[in-house]
N, C-alpha and C positions, 0 to 999 in steps of 0.2 A: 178905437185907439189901441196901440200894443205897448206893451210892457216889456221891458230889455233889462235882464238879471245881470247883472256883474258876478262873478269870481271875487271875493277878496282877498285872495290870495294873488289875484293877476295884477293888482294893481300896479307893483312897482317891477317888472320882471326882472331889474338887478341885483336886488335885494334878494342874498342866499339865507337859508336860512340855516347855515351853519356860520359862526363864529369863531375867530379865533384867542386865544386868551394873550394877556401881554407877553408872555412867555412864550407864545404859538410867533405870536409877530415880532419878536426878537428872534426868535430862531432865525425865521424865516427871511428876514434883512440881514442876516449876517449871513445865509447860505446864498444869497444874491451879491452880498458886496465880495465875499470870500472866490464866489466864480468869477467873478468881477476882475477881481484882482489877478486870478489862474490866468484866465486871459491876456492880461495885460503884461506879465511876466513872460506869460509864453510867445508873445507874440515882438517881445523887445529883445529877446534871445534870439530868439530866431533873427530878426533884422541886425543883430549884433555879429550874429556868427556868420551872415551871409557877407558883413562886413569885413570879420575878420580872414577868411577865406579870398574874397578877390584880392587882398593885398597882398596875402602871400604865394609865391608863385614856386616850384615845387617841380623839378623834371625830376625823371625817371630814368635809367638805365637798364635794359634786360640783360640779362649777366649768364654764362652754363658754369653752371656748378664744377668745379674742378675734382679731380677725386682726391677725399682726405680732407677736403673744405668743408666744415660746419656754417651753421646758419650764426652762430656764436665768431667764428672766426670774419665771416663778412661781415656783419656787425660791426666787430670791431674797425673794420679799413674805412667807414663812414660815419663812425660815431663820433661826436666830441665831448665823450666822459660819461655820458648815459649807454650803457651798455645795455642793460635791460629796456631800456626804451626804442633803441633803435633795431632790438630783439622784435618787441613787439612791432613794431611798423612794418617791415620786413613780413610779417606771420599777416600783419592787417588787410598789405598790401596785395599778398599774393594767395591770401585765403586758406593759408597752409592749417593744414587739421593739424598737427605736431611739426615739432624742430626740428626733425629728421628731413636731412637734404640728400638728394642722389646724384652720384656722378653724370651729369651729362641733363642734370635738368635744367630748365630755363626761368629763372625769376627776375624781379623788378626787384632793382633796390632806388632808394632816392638821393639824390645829388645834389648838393647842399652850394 
């Protein structure tokens, strides 16, 4: 007849023996519910913005720079009162490193 030894330590293999304290397991449920949440904001944004964008619909005009015209003076012939913002669009649109415009260059402005 044979003999067959156990491990007592194999008994339950799920069973870690490391523990967490109540404070280990609050952390730890609120760094799950908190990615939780990252997710769920980010991904309602995103469906949001993808919302907001088909509605709006947005042409462009490619324009040559006149000489004597600033990026501030074209602005102005398509802004309605945001000056600085239609500044930026302009700089967004055509990837401009500085507000410096040259005669005879070719930019997009948008057309409202």
């Amino acid at each position: 007849m044979s003999t067959i030894a156990f491990d007592n330590s194999l008994k339950n293999p799920y069973k870690s023996s490391v523990s967490l304290t109540t404070r280990g397991r609050f952390v730890a449920r609120l760094a799950v519910i908190s990615s939780s949440l990252v997710l769920i904001v980010a991904g309602y944004s995103a469906f949001a913005q993808s919302d907001l964008t088909s509605s709006t619909k947005i042409t462009y005009q490619e324009i040559v720079v006149a000489p004597g015209e600033t990026l501030w003076s074209i602005a102005g012939t398509i802004s309605d009162g945001d000056l600085l913002a239609a500044v930026d669009e302009i700089t967004e649109l055509n990837s401009l490193k500085s507000p410096e415009l040259k005669a005879g260059q070719r930019i997009y402005i948008p057309i409202k």
